[in-house]
Every structure is written in structure tokens, then in C-alpha cells.
C-alpha positions as CSV (number, residue, x, y, z in Angstrom):
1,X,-74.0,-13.0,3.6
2,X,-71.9,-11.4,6.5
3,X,-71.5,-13.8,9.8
4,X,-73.9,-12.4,12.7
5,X,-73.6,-13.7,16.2
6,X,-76.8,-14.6,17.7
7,X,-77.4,-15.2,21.6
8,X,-80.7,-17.5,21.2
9,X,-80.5,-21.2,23.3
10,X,-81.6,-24.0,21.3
11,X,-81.7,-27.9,22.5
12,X,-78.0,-29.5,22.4
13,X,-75.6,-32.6,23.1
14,X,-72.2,-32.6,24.4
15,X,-69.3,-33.5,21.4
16,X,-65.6,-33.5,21.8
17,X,-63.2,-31.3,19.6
18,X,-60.2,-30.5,19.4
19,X,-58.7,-27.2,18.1
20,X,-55.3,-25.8,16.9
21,X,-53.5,-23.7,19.3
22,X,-53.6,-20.9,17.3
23,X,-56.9,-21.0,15.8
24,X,-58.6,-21.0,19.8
25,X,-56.0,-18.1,20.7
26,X,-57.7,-16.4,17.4
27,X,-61.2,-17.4,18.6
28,X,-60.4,-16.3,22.1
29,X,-59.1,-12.9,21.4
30,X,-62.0,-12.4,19.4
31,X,-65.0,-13.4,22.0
32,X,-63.7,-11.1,24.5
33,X,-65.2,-8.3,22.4
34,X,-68.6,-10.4,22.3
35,X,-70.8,-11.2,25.3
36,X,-71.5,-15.1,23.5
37,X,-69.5,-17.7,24.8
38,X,-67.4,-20.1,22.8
39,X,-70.0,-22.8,22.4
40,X,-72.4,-20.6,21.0
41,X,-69.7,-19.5,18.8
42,X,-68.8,-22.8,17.3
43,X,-72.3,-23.2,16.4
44,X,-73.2,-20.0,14.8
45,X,-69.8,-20.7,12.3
46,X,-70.6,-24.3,12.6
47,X,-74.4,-23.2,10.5
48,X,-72.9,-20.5,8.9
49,X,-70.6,-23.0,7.2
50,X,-73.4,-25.5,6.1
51,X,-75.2,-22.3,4.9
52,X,-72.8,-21.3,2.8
53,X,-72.0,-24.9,1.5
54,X,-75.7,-25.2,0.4
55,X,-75.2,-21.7,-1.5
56,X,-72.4,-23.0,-3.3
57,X,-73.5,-26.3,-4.3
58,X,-76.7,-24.5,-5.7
59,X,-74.5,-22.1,-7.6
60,X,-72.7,-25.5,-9.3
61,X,-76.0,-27.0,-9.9
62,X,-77.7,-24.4,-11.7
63,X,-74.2,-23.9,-13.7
């Protein structure tokens, strides 16, 4: 499944997090080619990941 950046609002809170140097100037570098902003970023990779996660742990449970 190839990771699709998507510019819907939903409901949200506020968290704290903090990020290697080099993994924001990564991030950074790639948004500028995007019109989503950071926030929605983080999300969309944030569900991507639990997407996949699911995926796999299906995969080991019907192994």
C-alpha cells in the first residue's frame, strides 16, 4: 500500500513531540513539495503506521 497524503480536517488535541534533527530537516525538505502542513503529516504516517502494523500482525496470525 503506497503512503498518500490527504488534506481532509478531522477533530484533534494538542500532544508534545519531540523529533531528531535530521529526521524534521528530512520531513521539512519534503513538505515544501506538498501544500499539507507538518501536523497533517504526522498523522497521515502516524495511521499509515498502525495500518500497516494491523497488516502484519494479520499476516503472523493466519501463519
Amino acid at each position: 500500500m503506497a503512503f498518500n497524503l490527504n488534506v481532509e480536517r478531522k477533530e484533534s488535541i494538542n500532544k508534545c513531540v519531540r523529533f531528531p534533527v535530521p529526521l524534521m530537516n528530512k520531513i521539512e525538505t519534503v513538505l515544501k513539495d506538498y501544500d499539507i502542513s507538518f501536523s497533517k503529516f504526522v498523522i497521515q504516517a502516524c495511521e499509515y503506521a498502525l495500518e500497516e502494523l494491523e497488516t502484519d500482525d494479520k499476516k503472523k496470525v493466519e501463519s
